[in-house]
N, C-alpha and C positions, 0 to 999 in steps of 0.2 A: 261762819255760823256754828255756835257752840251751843248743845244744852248743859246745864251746868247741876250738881246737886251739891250740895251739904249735909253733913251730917246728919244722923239720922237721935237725935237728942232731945227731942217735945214729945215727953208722954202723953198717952191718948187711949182711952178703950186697950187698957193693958198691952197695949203697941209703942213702939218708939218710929215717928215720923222725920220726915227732913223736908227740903224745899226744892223742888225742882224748875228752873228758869232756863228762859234763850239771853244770848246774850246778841240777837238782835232783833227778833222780832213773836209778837204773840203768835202768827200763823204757824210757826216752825215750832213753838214749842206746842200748841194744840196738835200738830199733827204727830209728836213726837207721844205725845199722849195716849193719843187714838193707837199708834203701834202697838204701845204698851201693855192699853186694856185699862188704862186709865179711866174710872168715869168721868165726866165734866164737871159731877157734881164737888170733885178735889180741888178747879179751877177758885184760886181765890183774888182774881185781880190782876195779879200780876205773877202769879206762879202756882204752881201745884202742890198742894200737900200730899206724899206719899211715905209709903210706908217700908220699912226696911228690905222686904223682899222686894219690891218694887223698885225700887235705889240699884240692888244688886241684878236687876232684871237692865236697868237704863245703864251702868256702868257697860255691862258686857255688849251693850248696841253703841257705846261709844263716848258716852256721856261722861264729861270730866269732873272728879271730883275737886272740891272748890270749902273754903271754910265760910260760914256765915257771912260775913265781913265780904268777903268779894261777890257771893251772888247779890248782896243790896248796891254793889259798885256797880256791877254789872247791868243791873236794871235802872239805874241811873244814868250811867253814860248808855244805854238805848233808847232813852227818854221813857221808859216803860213805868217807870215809878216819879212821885211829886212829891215832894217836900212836904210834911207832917202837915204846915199852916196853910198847905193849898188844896188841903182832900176835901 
């Protein structure tokens, strides 16, 4: 059980965001969340939108960084994510 982030590269409200996922299960990344101070309201589905300080807050508890490209593998092979023609 991995939480995983990317990059921190989608401006926002003068911020630079990234994504943060499990790579097996939504439980463990909500709680993973909750540690953080995350609010729910970040939860987009299937990952979290968070924001730079945020990133470097989940790095230091353990969280691997990961580029784009593998956190969408990742939510794939968890089954956590569905192919664009089945949303």
């Amino acid at each position: 059980m991995t939480i995983l982030v990317d990059e921190c590269i989608w401006p926002w409200r003068d911020r630079l965001w990234c994504h943060m996922v499990s790579d097996t299960s939504l439980d463990e990344l909500h709680a993973f969340a909750r540690w953080l101070g995350v609010p729910e309201r970040g939860f987009q589905g299937d990952h979290y939108d968070i924001p730079e300080e945020v990133r470097a807050m989940a790095l230091d508890e353990g969280a691997v960084p990961v580029s784009s490209r593998e956190v969408v593998s990742a939510l794939y092979a968890a089954g956590m994510r569905r192919p664009p023609g089945s949303r």
